[in-house]
C-alpha positions in Angstrom: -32.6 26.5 -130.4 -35.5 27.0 -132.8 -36.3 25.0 -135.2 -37.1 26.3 -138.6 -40.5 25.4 -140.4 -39.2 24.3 -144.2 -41.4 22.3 -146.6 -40.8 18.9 -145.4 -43.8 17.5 -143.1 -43.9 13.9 -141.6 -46.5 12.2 -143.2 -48.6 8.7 -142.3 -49.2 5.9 -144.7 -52.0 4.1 -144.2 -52.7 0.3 -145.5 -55.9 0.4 -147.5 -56.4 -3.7 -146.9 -54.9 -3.6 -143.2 -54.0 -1.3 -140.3 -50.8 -1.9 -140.7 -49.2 2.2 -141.0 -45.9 3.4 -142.4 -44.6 6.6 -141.5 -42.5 8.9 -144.0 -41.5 12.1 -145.3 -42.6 14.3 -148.0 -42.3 17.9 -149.5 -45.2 20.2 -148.9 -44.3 22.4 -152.1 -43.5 19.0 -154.4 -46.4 16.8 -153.3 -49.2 19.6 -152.8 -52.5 16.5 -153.2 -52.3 13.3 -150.9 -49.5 10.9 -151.8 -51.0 7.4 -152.6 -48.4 4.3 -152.7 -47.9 0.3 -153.3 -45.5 -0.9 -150.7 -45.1 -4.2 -148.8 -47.4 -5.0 -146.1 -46.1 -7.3 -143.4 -49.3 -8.1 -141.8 -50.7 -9.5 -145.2 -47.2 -10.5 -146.8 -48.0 -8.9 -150.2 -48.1 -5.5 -151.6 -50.8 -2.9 -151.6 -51.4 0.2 -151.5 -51.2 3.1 -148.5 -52.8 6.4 -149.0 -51.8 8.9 -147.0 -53.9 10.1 -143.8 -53.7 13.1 -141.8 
């Protein structure tokens, strides 16, 4: 079976402080520009934020 292209894409976050990566989801037709986020970073124990990288 084929799978269908829709307008969700797997996306990688990026630490900007660390390497540390997250990988998520997002809509292609929502989130058109690059998504930019403050979540936890386990390496660093703190929050910053992850941009997202292609």
């Amino acid at each position: 079976m084929a799978k269908k292209k829709g307008n969700r894409v797997v996306i990688k976050l990026k630490s900007a402080e660390s390497g540390h990566v997250y990988w998520s989801e997002k809509n292609r037709k929502n989130d058109t520009g690059r998504l930019e986020i403050r979540r936890y970073d386990p390496t660093l124990r703190k929050h910053v934020v992850y941009k997202e990288e292609k």
